[in-house]
C-alpha positions as CSV (number, residue, x, y, z in Angstrom):
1,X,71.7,31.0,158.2
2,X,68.7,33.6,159.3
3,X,69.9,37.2,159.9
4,X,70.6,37.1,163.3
5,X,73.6,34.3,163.4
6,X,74.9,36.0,160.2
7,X,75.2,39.2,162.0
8,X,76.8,37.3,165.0
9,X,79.3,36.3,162.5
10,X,80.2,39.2,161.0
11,X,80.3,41.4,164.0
12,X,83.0,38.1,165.5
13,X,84.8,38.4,162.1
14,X,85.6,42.2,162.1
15,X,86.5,42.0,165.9
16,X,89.3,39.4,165.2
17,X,90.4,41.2,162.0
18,X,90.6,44.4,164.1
19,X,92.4,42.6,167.3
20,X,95.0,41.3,164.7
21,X,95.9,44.6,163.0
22,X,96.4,46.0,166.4
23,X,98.5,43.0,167.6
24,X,100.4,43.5,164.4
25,X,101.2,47.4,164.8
26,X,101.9,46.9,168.4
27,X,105.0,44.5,167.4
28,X,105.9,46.6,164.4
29,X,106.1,49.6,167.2
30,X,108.3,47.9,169.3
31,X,110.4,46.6,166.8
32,X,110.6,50.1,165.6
33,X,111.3,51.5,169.2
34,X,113.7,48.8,169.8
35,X,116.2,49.5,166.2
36,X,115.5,54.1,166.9
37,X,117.2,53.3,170.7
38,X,119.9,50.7,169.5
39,X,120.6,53.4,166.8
40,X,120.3,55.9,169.3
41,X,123.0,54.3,172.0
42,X,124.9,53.5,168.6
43,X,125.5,57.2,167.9
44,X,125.5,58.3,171.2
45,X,129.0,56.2,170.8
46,X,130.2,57.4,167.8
47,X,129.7,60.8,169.6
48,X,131.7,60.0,172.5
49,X,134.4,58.2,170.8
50,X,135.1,61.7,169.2
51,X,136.1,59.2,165.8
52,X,138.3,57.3,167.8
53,X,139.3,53.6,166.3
54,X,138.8,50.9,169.1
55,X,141.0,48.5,169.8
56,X,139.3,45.2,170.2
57,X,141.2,43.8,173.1
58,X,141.0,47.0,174.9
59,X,140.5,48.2,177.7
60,X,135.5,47.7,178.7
61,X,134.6,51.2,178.2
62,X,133.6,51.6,182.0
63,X,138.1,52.0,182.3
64,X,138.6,55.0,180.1
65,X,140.5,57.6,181.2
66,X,138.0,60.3,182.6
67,X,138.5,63.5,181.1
68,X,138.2,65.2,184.6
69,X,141.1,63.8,186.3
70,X,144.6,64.6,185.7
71,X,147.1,62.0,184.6
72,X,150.8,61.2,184.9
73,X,152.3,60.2,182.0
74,X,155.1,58.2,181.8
75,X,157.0,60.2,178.5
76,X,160.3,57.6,178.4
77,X,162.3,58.2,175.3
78,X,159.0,59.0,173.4
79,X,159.9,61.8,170.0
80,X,159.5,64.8,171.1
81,X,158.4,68.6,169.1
82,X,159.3,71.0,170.9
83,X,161.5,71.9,174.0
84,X,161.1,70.5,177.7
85,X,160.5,74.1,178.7
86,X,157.3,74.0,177.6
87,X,154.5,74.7,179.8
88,X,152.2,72.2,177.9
89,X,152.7,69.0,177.1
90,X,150.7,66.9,174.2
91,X,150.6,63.5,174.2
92,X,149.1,61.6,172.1
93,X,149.0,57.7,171.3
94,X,148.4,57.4,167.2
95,X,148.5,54.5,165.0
96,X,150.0,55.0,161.6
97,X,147.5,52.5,160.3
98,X,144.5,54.3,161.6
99,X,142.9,57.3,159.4
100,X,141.6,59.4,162.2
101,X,145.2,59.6,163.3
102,X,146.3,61.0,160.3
103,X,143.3,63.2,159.7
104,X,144.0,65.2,163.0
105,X,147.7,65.5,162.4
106,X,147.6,68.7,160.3
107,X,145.3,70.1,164.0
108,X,148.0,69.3,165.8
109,X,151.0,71.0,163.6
110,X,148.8,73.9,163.7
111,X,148.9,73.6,167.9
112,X,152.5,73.6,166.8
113,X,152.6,76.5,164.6
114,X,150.1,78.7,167.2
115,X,151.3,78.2,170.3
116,X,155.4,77.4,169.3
117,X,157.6,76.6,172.2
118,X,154.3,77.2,174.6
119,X,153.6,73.4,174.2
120,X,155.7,70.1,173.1
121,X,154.2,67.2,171.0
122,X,155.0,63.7,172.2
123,X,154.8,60.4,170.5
124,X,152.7,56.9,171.9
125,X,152.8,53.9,169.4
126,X,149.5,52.7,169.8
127,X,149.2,50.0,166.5
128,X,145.5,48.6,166.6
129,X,145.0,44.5,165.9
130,X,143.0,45.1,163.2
131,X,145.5,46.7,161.4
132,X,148.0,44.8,159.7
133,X,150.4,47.2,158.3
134,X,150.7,49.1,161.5
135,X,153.4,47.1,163.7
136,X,155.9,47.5,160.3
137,X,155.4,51.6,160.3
138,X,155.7,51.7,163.9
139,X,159.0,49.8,164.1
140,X,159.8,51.7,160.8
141,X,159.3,54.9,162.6
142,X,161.2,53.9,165.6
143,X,164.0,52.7,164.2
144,X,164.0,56.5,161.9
145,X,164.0,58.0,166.1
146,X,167.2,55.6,167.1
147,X,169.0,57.9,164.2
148,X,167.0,61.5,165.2
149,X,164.9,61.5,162.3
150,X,161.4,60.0,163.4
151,X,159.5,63.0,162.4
152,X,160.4,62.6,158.9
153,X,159.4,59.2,159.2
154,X,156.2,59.9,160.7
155,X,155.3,62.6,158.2
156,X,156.2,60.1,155.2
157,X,154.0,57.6,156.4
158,X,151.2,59.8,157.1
159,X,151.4,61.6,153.8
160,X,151.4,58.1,151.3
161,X,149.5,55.9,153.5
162,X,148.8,53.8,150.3
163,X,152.5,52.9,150.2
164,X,152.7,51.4,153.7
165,X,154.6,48.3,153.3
166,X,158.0,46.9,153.9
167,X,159.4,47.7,151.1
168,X,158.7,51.3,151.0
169,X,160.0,51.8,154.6
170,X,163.8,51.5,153.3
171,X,163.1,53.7,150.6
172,X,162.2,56.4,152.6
173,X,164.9,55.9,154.9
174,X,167.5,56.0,151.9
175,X,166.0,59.4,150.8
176,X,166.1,60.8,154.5
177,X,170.1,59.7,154.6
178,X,169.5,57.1,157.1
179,X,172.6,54.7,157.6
180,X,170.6,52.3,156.0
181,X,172.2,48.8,157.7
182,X,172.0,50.2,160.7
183,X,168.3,51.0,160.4
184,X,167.3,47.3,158.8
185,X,168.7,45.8,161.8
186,X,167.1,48.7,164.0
187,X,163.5,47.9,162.5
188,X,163.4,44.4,163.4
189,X,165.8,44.1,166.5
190,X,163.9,43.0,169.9
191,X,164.5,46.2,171.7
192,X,162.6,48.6,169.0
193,X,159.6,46.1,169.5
194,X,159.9,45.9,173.2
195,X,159.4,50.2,172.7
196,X,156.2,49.9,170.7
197,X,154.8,47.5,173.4
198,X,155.7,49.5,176.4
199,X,153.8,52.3,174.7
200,X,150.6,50.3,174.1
201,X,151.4,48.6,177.4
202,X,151.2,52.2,179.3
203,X,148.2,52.7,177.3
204,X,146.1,49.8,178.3
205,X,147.2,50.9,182.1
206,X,145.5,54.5,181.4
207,X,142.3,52.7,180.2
208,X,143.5,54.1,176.6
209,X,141.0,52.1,173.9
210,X,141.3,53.8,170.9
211,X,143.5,56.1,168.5
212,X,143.9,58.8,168.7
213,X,143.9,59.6,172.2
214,X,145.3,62.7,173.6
215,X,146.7,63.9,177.0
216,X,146.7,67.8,177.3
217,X,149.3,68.1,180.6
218,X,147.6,64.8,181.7
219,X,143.6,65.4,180.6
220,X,142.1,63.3,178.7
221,X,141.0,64.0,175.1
222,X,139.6,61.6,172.3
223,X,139.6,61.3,168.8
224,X,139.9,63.8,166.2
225,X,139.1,66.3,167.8
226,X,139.0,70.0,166.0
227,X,141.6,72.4,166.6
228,X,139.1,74.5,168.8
229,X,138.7,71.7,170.9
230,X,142.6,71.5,171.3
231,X,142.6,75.0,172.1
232,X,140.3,75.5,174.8
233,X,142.3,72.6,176.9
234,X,145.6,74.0,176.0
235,X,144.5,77.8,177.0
236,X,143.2,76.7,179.9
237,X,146.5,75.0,181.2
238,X,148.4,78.4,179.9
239,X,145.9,80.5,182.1
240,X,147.0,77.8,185.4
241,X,150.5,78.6,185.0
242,X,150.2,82.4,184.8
């Protein structure tokens, strides 16, 4: 081969070498662009959920409730902290199963504690599918409200959530003083399940996807919020009833 065609040769050779380098970078780049904005959307959502757990047969997230509207909300014969006098009204759908729920409890006693008969605490059973335990602590719980103690209940449960189980709910119904036969029956009679699903029934309705979810005299709030977050909505709705 004289000079020339090697040349020819080379010059090809390097061409091709250089086209597929950039052909390779150019797909690594967009399979790099395409995981930074799929990461990107993903926390984006975890950011808006506020740490809210998702229920998988919820509501698409185009039908949750928009935190500028104002909502009516059905309160039944939900448990209730604090007097009907109240001026504010919490609402909140929690399941026992759920951590988030049980990590923003201690915000909300402090509401409690801050703002006293200002605002009232009410109770949504919300148990998410992939929890197993929660339907048993729910009717647990409810069955604890048919005798006036559901509070206790709810506190017990959050505070050992390890112990969750069937046999630790009579337990802790002995040690409250519960009648116990009447809470057995109570726990696993039709009408204490047909509660729990009217709950999560009202919160599909309000486009409600997740636990916890909050309404603050009918606006929206999700997740665990911080107290600060609680506070802001809540002073605002003091500051309207002046």
């Amino acid at each position: 081969m004289n000079s020339d065609k090697f040349g020819s040769a080379l010059l090809l050779g390097s061409i091709m070498v250089a086209v597929s380098v950039l052909g390779a970078s150019w797909a690594v780049s967009q399979s790099v662009y395409r995981v930074t904005d799929r990461l990107a959307a993903m926390t984006l959502d975890v950011a808006e959920r506020g740490d809210a757990q998702p229920a998988p047969s919820a509501p698409a997230r185009g039908r949750r409730p928009d935190p500028a509207k104002r909502y009516e909300i059905d309160l039944g014969s939900a448990p209730v902290l604090g007097p009907a006098s109240a001026p504010v009204t919490v609402v909140e759908w929690s399941d026992f199963q759920c951590p988030f729920c049980s990590r923003v409890w201690p915000t909300v006693k402090r509401v409690r504690e801050e703002y006293g008969d200002q605002v009232r605490v009410v109770f949504k059973h919300l148990p998410l599918p992939m929890h197993s335990k929660a339907p048993g602590a729910h009717a647990a719980a409810e069955a604890a409200h048919r005798q006036g103690r559901f509070w206790e209940m709810h506190d017990r449960i959050f505070a050992d959530p390890a112990a969750m189980g069937p046999d630790q709910y009579p337990v802790w119904a002995a040690e409250m003083g519960l009648n116990m036969d009447q809470f057995g029956s109570d726990a696993s009679s039709p009408e204490v399940k047909s509660q729990v699903d009217a709950d999560m029934a009202q919160a599909m309705e309000l486009g409600v996807s997740g636990t916890p979810s909050f309404f603050i005299n009918g606006r929206f709030l999700s997740g665990a919020q911080p107290y600060e977050s609680f506070k802001r909505m809540i002073d605002e709705e003091l500051r309207e009833d002046s």
